[in-house]
N, C-alpha and C positions, 0 to 999 in steps of 0.2 A: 821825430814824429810830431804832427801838430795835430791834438786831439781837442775837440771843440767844448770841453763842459764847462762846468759856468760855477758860478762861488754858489753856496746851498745852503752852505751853515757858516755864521759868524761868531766868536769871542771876543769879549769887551774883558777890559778893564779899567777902571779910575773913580769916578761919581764923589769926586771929593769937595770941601765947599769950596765955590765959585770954579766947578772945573766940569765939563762934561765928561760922559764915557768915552774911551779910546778904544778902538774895535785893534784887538793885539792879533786874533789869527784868523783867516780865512780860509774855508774848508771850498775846493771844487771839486764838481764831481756829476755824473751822469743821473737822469732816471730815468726810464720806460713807463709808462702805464697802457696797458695792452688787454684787450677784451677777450672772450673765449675762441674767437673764429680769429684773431692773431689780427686785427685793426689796435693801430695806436692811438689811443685816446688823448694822450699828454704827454708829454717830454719836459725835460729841461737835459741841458748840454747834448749832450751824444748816446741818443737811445740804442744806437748800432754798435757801442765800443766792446770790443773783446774783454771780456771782463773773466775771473776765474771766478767759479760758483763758489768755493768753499761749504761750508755747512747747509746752503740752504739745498742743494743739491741731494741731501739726504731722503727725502719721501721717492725719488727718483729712483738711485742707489738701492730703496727698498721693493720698487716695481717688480726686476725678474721676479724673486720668494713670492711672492705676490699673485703673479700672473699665473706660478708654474703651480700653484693651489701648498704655499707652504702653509697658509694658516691652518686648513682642515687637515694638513698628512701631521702635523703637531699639538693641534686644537689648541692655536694661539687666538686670542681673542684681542679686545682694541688696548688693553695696556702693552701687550707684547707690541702689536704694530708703532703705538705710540713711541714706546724706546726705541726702536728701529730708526724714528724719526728726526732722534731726540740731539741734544747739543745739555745734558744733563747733570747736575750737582753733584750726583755720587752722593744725594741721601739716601736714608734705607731706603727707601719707595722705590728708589732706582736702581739702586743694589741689586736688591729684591728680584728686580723683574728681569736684571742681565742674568744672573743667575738662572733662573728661570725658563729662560729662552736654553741657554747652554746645558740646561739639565734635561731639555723636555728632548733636544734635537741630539742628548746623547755624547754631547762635545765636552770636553776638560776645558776649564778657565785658562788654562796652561796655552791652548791655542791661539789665545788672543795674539795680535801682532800690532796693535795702536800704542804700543808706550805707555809712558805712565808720567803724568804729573800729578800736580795740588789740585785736589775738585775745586770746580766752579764756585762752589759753598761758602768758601772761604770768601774768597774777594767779593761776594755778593752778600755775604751779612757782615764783614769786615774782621771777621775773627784770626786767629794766628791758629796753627797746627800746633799740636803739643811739639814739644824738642823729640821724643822717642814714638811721635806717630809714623807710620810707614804704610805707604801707600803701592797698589797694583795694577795691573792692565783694567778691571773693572771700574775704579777709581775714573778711570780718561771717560772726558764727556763724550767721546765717539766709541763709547767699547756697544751700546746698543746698536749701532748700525752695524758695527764687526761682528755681535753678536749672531747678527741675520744674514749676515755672510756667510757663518761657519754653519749656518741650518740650512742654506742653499745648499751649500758643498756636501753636507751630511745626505740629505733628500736626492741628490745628485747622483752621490758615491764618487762626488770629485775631489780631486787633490786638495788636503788645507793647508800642507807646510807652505804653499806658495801661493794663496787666493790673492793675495795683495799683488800679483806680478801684473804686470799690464797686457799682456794674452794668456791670461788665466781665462777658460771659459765664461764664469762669471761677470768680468772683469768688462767681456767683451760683451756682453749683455747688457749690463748695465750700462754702455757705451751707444747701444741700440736701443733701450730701451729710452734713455735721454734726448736722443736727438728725435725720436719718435713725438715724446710729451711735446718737444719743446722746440719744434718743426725747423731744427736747427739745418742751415744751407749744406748741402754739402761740400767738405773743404773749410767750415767757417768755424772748426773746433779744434780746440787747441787742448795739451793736456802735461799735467805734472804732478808731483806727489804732495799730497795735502799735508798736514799735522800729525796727523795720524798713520800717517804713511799709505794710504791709501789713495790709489791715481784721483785726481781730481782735472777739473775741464774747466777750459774759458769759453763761454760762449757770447752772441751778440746776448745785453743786455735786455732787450724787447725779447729775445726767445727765451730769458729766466720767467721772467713778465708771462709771457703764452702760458710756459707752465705753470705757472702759479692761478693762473685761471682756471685753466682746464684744472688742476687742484683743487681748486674751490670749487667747481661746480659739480665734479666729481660723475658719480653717474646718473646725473642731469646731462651730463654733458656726453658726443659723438666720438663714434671712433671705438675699438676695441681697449684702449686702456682704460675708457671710463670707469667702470666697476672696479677694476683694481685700486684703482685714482681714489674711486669713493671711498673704498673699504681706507687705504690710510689719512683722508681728509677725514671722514669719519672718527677716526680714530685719534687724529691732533685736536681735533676741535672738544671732543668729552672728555679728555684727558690733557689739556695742556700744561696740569703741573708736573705732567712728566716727561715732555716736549723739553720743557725749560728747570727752574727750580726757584724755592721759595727765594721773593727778591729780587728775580730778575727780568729782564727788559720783553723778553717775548711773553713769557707769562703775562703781565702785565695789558701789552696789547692787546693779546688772548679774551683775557677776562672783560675787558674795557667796551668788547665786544661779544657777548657769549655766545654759542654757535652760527659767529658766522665770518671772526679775522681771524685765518691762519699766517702766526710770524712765523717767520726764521730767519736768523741772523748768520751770518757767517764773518770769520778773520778776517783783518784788514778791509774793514768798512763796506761791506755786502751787508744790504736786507734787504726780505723780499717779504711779502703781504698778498697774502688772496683776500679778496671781499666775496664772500659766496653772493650776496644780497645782490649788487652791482656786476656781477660776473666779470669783474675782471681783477690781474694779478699787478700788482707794483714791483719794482727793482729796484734797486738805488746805490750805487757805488760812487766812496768816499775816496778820492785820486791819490792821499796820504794815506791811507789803511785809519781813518781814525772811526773807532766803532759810535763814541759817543754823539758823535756828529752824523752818523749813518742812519741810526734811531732819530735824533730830533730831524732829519730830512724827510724820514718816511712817514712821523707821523704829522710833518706841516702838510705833506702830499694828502692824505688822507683829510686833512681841514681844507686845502685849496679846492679839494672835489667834494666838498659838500657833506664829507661822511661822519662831520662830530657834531657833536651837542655838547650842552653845558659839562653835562654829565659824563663825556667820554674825554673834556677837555680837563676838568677837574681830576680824574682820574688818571691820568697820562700827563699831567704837569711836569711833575718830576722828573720826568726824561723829555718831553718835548721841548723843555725850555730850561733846563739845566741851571740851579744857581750853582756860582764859585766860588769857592772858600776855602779859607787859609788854614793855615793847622791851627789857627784858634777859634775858629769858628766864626770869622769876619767876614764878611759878604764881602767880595769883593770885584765881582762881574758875572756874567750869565753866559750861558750859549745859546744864541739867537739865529733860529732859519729866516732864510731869506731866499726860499725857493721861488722862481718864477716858473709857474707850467705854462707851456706853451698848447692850445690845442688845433691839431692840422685843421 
């Protein structure tokens, strides 16, 4: 196959004396920049490439519950919708609120079906799990979005041994509900099972883009999902420490911008960005899966279109522009974007 993206983010190493920096790896990789009515504003490489959503797909995934009036048959308000959303730490706060959803809608924790690893918590403040810690389905940064699976199926009276199966009613909803957001072609969606074991989708990159707009504008914006859209953009944007967790990369762009960038990141080098302000959504996918290089693309995307200031650049340094360092704390190179947006 020959897929047209283009290098986005570079790595350096050397700056020793009398020697310049040597650029050691180059990241390529696609972006979209897409407005609410689905014009593309910007690109770099291939705004059309079939990309798998992974995480950022999640506000989508929470549409049916959404549309079918789950929050008032539960009287889930914006922290429920928020973990619904969420790619989350497994601190209490988030604990807290899966819990919560699973106790409101009547469900055992025992029904989770996302697996179980090491929370996010850890590698985002750098800490080690004790040797005799022991971790649960609640634990996994996606047990909030399974958690509003298992409150659709409940409010349903549909089947939960098998909500993850791919003609699960739900399953196929949220298969409708997405290609609806995110005006996807018919035929142009591709689909396989995420981290979490949950079906996930490739779509063109410019229709993550559409969605993330129409996300951002929420119900400003046309069309019957609007209000739903709003109620969970609403919901990431006042609550984004529960979107993400304390440390980490979306929170960050979150706050950098306070209501009005909604992040979500996903595996192997997916992020996607609403700007409510500007009405439109960003994508960006890294062709290696490298996530660090995915962040400094998105937010160079966000400086090429005029949307920082001192203040949001100062703020976001540390991920748009990455220093490297050794295990002893020796600078020893950066990661530097070197996005070119093209605009039609």
């Amino acid at each position: 196959m020959n897929f047209a993206h283009e290098i986005l983010v570079e790595t350096t190493r050397g700056g020793l004396p009398g020697q310049g920096e040597h650029v050691e790896n180059r990241h390529a990789g696609s972006v979209a920049v897409v407005d609410a009515s689905g014009r593309l504003v910007a690109s770099a490489g291939d705004p059309d490439f079939l990309s798998f959503t992974r995480s950022t797909i999640k506000p989508f995934q929470a549409l049916p519950f959404v549309l079918d009036g789950g929050p008032g048959r539960f009287g889930f308000g914006a922290r429920e919708l928020a973990l619904m959303c969420s790619s989350h730490s497994a601190e209490p706060m988030h604990v807290e609120t899966v819990r919560r959803i699973l106790d409101r809608a009547g469900v055992e924790p025992g029904r989770l079906r996302c697996g179980c690893h090491v929370p996010l918590r850890f590698a985002a403040s750098g800490a080690t799990p004790a040797p005799d810690e022991r971790f649960t389905e609640i634990d996994n940064n996606c047990s909030g979005k399974h958690a509003g699976f298992l409150a659709w199926c409940a409010m349903h009276g549909a089947p939960m041994e098998d909500y993850l199966d791919f003609d699960h009613p739900l399953q196929r909803a949220i298969r409708q509900r997405l290609a609806e957001a995110c005006d996807v072609p018919a035929g142009a969606m591709r689909s396989g099972i995420d981290g979490c074991s949950a079906p996930n989708h490739a779509i063109p990159l410019r229709s993550l883009a559409l969605g993330y707009a129409r996300l951002g504008q929420g119900a400003r914006g046309e069309g019957e999902l609007a209000p739903a859209l709003g109620q969970l953009a609403d919901a990431m944007l006042a609550h984004p420490e529960l979107v993400s967790g304390t440390g980490r990369q979306d929170l960050a762009i979150m706050r950098a911008a306070p209501g009005d960038w909604i992040a979500k990141a996903g595996a192997d080098g997916v992020q996607a960005i609403a700007v409510r302000s500007a009405g439109i959504g960003i994508a960006v996918k890294i062709m290696d899966g490298n996530g660090r290089a995915a962040v400094a693309a998105a937010i160079a995307v966000l400086d090429r279109l005029g949307l920082m200031d001192d203040a949001r650049r100062a703020a976001l340094a540390a991920i748009a522009r990455p220093e490297i360092r050794n295990a002893r704390g020796l600078l020893v190179g950066e990661v530097r974007p070197v996005v070119a947006l093209r605009r039609p």
